[in-house]
PATI-542263 format. One record per atom (N, C-alpha, C, O, CB): residue number from 1; residue in one letter; atom name; z, x negated, y. Coordinates in nm, 2 decimals. Glycine has a CB too. Layout:
BEGIN
seq / type / atom / c3 / c1 / c2
NUM / A / CA / Z / X / Y;
...
//
This chain:
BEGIN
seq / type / atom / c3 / c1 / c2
1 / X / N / 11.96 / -7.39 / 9.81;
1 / X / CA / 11.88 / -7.44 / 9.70;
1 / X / C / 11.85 / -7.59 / 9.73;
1 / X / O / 11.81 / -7.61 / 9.84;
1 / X / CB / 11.76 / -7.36 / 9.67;
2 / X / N / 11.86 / -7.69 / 9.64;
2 / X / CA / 11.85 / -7.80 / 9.65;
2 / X / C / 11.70 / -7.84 / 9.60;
2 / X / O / 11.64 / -7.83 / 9.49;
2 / X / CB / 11.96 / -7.86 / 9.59;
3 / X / N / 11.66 / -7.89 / 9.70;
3 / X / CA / 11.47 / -7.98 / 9.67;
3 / X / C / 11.50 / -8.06 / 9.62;
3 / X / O / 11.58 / -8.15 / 9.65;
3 / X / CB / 11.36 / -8.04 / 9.79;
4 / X / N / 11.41 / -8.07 / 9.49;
4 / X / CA / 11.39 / -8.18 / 9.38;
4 / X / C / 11.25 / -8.30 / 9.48;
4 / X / O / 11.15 / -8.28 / 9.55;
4 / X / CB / 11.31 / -8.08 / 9.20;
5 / X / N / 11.33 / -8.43 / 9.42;
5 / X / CA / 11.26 / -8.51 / 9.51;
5 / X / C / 11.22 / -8.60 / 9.37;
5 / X / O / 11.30 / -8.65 / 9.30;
5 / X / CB / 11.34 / -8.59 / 9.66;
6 / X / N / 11.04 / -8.59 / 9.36;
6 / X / CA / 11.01 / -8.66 / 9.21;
6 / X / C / 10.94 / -8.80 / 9.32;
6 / X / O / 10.86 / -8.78 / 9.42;
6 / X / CB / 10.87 / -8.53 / 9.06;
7 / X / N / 11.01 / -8.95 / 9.26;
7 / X / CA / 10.97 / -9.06 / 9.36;
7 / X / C / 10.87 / -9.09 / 9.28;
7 / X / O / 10.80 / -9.18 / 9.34;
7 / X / CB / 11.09 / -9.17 / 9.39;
8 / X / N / 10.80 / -9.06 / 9.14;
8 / X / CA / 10.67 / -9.10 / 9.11;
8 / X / C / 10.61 / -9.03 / 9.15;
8 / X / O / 10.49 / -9.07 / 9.16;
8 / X / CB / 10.63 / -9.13 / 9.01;
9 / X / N / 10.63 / -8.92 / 9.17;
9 / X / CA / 10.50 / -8.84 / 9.23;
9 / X / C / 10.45 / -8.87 / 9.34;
9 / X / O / 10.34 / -8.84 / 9.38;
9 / X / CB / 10.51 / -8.72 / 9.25;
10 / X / N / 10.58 / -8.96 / 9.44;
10 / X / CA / 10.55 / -8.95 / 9.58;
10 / X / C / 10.50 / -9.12 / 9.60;
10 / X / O / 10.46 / -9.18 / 9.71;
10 / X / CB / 10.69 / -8.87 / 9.69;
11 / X / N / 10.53 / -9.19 / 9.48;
11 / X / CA / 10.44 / -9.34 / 9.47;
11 / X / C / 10.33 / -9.27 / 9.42;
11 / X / O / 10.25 / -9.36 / 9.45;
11 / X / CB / 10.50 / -9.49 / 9.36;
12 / X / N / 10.26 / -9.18 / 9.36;
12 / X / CA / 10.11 / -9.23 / 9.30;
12 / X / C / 10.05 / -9.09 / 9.42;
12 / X / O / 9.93 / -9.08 / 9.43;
12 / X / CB / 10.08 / -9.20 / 9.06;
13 / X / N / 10.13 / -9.03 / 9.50;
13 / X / CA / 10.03 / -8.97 / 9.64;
13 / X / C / 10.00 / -9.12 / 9.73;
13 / X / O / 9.89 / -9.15 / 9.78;
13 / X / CB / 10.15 / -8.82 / 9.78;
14 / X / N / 10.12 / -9.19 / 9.75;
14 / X / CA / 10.09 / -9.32 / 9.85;
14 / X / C / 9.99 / -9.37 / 9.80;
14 / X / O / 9.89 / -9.40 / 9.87;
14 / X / CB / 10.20 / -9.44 / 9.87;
15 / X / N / 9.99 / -9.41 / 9.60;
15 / X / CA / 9.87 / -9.50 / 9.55;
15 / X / C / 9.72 / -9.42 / 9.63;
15 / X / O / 9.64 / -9.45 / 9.72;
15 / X / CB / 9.86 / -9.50 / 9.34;
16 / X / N / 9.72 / -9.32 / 9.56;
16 / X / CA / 9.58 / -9.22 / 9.62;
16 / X / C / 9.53 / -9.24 / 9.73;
16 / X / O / 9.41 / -9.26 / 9.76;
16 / X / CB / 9.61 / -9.08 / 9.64;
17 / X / N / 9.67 / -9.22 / 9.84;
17 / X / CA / 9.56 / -9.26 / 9.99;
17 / X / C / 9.53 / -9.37 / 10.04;
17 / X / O / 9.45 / -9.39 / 10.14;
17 / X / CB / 9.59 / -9.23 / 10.10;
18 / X / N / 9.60 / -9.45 / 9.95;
18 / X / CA / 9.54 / -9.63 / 9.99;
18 / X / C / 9.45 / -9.63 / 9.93;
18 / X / O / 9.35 / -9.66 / 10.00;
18 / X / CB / 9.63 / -9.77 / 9.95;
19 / X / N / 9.42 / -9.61 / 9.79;
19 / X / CA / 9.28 / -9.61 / 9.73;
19 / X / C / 9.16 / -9.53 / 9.79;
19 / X / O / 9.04 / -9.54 / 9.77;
19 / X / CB / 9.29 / -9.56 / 9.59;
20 / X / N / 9.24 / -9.45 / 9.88;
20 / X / CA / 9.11 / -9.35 / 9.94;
20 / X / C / 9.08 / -9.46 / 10.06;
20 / X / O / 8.97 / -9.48 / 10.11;
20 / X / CB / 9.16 / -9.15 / 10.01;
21 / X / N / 9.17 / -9.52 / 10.09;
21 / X / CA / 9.16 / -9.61 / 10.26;
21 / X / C / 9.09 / -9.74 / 10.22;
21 / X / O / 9.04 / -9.81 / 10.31;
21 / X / CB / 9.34 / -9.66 / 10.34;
22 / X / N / 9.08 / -9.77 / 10.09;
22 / X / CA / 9.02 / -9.93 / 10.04;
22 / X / C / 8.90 / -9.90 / 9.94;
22 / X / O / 8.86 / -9.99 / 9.86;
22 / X / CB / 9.16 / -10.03 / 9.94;
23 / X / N / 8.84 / -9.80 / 9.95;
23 / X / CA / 8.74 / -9.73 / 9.89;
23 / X / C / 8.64 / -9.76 / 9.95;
23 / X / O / 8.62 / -9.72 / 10.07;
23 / X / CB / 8.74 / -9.59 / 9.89;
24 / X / N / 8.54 / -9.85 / 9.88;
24 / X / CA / 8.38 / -9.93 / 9.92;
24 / X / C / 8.43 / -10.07 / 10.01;
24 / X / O / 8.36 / -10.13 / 10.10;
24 / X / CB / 8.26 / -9.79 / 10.04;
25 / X / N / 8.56 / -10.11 / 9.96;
25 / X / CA / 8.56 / -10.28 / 10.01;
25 / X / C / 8.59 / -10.34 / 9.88;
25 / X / O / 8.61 / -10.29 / 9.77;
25 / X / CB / 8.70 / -10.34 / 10.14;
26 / X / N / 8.58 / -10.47 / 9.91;
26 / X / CA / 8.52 / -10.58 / 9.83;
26 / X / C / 8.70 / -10.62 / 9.82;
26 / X / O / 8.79 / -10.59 / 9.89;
26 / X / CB / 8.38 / -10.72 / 9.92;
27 / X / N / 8.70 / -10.70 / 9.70;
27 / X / CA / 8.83 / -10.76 / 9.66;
27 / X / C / 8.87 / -10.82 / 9.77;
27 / X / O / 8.99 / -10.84 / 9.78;
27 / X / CB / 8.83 / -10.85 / 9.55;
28 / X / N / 8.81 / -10.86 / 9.85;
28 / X / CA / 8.81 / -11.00 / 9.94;
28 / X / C / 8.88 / -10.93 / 10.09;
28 / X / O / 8.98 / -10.96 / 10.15;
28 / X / CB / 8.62 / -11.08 / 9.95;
29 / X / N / 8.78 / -10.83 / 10.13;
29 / X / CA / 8.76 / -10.70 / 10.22;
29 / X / C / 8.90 / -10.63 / 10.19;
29 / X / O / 8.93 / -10.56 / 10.29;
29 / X / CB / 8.62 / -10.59 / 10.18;
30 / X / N / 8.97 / -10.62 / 10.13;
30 / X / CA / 9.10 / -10.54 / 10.06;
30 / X / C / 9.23 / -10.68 / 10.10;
30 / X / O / 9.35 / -10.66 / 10.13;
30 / X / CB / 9.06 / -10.49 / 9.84;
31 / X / N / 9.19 / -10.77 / 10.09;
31 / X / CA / 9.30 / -10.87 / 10.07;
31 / X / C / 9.31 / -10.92 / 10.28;
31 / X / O / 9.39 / -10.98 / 10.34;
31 / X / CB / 9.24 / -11.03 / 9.91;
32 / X / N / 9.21 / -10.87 / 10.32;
32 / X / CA / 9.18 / -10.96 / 10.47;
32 / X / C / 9.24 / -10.79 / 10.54;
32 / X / O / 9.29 / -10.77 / 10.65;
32 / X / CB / 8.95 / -11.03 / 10.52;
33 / X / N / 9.22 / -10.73 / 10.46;
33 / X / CA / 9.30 / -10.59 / 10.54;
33 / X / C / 9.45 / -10.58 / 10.57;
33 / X / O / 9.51 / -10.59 / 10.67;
33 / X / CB / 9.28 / -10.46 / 10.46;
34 / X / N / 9.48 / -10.57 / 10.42;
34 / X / CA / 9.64 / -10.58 / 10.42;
34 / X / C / 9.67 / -10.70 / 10.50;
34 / X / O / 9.74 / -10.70 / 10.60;
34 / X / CB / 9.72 / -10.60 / 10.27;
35 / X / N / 9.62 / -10.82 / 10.46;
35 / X / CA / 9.67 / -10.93 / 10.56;
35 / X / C / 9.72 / -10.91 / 10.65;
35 / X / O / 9.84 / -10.92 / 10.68;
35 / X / CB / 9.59 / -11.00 / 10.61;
36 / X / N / 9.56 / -10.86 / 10.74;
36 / X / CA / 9.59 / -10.85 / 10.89;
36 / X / C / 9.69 / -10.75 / 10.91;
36 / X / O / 9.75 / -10.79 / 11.01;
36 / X / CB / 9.46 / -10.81 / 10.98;
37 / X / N / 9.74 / -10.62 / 10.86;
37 / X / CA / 9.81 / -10.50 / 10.91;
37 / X / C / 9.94 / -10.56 / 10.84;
37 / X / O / 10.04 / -10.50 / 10.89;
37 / X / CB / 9.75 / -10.34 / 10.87;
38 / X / N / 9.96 / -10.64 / 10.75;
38 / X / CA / 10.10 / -10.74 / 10.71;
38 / X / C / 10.13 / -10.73 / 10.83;
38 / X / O / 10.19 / -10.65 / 10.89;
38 / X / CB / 10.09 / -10.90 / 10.65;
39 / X / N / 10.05 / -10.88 / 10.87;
39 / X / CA / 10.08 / -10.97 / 11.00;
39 / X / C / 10.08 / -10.93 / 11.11;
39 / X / O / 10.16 / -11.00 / 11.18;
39 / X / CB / 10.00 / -11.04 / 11.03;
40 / X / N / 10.04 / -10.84 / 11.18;
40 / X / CA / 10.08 / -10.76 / 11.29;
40 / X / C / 10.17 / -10.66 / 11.29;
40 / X / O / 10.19 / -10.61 / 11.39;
40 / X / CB / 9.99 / -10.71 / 11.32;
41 / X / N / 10.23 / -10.62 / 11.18;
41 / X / CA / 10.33 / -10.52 / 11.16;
41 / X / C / 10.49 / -10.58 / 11.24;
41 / X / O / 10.54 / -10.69 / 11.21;
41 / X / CB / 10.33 / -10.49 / 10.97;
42 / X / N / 10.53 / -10.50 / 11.33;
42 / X / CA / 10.68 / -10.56 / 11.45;
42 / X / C / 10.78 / -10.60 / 11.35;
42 / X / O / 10.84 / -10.70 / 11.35;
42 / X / CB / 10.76 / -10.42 / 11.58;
43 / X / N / 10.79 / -10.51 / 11.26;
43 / X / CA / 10.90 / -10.55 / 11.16;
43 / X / C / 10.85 / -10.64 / 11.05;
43 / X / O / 10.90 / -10.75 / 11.04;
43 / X / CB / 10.95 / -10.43 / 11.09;
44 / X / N / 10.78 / -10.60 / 10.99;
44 / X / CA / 10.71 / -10.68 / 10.84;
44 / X / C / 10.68 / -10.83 / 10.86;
44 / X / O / 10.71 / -10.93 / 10.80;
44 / X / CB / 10.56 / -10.60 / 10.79;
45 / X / N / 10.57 / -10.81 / 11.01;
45 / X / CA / 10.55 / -10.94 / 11.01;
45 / X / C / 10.61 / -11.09 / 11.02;
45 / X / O / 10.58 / -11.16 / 10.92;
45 / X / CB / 10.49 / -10.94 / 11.07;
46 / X / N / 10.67 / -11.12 / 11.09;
46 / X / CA / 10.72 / -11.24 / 11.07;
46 / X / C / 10.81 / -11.25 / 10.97;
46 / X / O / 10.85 / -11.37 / 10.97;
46 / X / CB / 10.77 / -11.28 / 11.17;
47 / X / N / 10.86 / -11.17 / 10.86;
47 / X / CA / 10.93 / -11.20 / 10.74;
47 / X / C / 10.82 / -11.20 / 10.65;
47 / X / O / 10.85 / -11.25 / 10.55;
47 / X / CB / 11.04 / -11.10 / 10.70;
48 / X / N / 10.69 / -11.17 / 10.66;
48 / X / CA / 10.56 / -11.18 / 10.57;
48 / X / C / 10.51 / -11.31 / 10.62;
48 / X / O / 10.40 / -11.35 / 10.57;
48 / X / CB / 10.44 / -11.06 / 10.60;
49 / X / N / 10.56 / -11.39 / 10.70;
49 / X / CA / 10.47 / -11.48 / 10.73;
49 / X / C / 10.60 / -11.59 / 10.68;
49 / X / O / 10.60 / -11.67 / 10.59;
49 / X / CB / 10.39 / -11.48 / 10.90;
50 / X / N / 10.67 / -11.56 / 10.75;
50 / X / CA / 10.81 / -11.67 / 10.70;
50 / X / C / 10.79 / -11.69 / 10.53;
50 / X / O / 10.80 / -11.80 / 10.48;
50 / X / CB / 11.01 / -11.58 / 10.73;
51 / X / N / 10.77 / -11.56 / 10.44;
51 / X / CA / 10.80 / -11.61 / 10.36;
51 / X / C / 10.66 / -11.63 / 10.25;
51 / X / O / 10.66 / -11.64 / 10.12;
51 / X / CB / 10.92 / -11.53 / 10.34;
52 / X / N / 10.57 / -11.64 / 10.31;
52 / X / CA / 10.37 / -11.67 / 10.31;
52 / X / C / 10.42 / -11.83 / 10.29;
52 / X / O / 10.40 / -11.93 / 10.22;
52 / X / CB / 10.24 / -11.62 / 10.51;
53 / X / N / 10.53 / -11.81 / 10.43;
53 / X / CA / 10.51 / -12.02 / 10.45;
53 / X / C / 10.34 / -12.04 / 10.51;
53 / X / O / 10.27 / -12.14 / 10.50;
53 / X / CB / 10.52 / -12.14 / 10.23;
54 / X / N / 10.32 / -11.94 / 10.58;
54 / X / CA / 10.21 / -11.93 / 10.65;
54 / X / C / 10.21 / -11.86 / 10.78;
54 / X / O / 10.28 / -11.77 / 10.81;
54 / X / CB / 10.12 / -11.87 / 10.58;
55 / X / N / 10.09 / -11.94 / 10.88;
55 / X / CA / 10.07 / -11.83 / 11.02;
55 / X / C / 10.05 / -11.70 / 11.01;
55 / X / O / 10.05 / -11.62 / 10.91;
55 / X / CB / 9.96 / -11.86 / 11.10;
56 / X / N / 10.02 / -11.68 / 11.11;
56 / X / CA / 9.96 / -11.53 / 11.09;
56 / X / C / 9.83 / -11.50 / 11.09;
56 / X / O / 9.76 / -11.55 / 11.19;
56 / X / CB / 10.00 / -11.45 / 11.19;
57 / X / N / 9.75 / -11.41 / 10.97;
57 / X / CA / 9.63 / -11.43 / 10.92;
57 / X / C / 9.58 / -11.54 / 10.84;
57 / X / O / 9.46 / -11.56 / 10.81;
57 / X / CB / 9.56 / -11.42 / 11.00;
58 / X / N / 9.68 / -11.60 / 10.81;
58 / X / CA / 9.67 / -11.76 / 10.71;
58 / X / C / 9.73 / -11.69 / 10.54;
58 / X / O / 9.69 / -11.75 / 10.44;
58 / X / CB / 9.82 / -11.94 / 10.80;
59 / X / N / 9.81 / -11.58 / 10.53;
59 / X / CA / 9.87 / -11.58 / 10.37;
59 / X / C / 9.74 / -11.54 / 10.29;
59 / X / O / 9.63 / -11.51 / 10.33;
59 / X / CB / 10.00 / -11.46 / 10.34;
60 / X / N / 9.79 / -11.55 / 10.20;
60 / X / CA / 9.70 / -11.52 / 10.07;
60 / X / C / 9.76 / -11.41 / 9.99;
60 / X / O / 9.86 / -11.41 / 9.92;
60 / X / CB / 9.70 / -11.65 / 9.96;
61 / X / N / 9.67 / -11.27 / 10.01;
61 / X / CA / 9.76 / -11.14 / 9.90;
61 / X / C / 9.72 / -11.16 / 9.76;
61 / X / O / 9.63 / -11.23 / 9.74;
61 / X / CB / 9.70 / -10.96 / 9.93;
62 / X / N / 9.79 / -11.10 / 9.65;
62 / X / CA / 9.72 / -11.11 / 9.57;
62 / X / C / 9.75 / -10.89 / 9.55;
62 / X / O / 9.84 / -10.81 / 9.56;
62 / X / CB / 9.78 / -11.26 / 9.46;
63 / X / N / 9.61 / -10.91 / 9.52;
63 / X / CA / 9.59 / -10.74 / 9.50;
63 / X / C / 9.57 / -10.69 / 9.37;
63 / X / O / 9.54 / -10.79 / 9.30;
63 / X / CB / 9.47 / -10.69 / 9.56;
64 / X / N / 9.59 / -10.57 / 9.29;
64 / X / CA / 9.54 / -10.54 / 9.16;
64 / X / C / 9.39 / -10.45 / 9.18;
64 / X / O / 9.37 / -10.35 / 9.26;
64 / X / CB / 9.66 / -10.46 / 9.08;
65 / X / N / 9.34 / -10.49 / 9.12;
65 / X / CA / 9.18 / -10.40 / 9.15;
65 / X / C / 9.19 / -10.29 / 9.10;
65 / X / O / 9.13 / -10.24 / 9.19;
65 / X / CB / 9.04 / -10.45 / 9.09;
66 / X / N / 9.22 / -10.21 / 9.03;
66 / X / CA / 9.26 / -10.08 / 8.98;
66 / X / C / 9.39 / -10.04 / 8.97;
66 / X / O / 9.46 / -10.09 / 8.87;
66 / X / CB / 9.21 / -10.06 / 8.88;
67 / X / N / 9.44 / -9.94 / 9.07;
67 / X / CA / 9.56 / -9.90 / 9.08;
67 / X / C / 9.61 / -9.82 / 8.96;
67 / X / O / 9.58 / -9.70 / 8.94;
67 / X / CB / 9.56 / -9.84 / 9.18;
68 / X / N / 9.71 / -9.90 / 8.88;
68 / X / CA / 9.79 / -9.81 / 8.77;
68 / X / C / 9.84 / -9.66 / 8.81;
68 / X / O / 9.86 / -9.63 / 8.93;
68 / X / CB / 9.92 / -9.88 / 8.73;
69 / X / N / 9.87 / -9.56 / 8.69;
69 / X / CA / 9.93 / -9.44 / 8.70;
69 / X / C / 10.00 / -9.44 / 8.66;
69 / X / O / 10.00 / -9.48 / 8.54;
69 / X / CB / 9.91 / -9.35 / 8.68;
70 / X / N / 10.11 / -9.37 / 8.73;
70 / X / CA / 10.26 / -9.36 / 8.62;
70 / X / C / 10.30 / -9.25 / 8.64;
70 / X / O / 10.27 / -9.21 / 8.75;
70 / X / CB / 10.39 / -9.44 / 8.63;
71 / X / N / 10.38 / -9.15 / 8.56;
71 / X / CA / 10.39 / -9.04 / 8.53;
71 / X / C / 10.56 / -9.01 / 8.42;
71 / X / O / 10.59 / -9.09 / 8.33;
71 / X / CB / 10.24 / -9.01 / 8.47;
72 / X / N / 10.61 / -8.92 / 8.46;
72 / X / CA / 10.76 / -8.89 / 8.42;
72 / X / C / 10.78 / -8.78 / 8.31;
72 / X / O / 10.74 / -8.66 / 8.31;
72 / X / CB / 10.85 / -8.85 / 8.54;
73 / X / N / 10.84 / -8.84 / 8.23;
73 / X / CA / 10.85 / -8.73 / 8.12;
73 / X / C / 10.91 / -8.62 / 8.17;
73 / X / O / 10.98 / -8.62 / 8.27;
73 / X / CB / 10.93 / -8.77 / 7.99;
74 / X / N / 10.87 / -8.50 / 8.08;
74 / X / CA / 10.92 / -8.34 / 8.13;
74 / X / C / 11.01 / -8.30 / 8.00;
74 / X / O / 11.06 / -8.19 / 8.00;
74 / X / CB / 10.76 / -8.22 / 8.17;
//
């Protein structure tokens, strides 16, 4: 039997636990987070910073304050 793999379902579980992980910080507090775990990341970072055109802990995120839902017709 072949498992059905639904990819919005499994983007709005990822949205959920980041919103559970950025739950009671400040816009500001949310943008200095990702930053830093950008920028230290072995793979991510220096292509986040290359392309920041910034050091590391120097980019600017831009975040959405309320995470959209999306959902697939049945």
């Amino acid at each position: 039997m072949k498992k059905k793999f639904d990819c919005v379902e499994m983007k709005n579980e990822i949205q959920r636990k980041l919103q559970a992980e950025y739950e009671g910080l400040t816009l500001e507090e949310r943008k200095r987070k990702m930053d830093k775990e950008l920028s230290a990341s072995p793979i991510l970072g220096p292509m986040y910073r290359r392309l920041m055109g910034k050091r590391a802990g120097d980019a600017e995120l831009k975040v959405a304050e309320e995470p959209g839902e999306y959902k697939t017709s049945e």
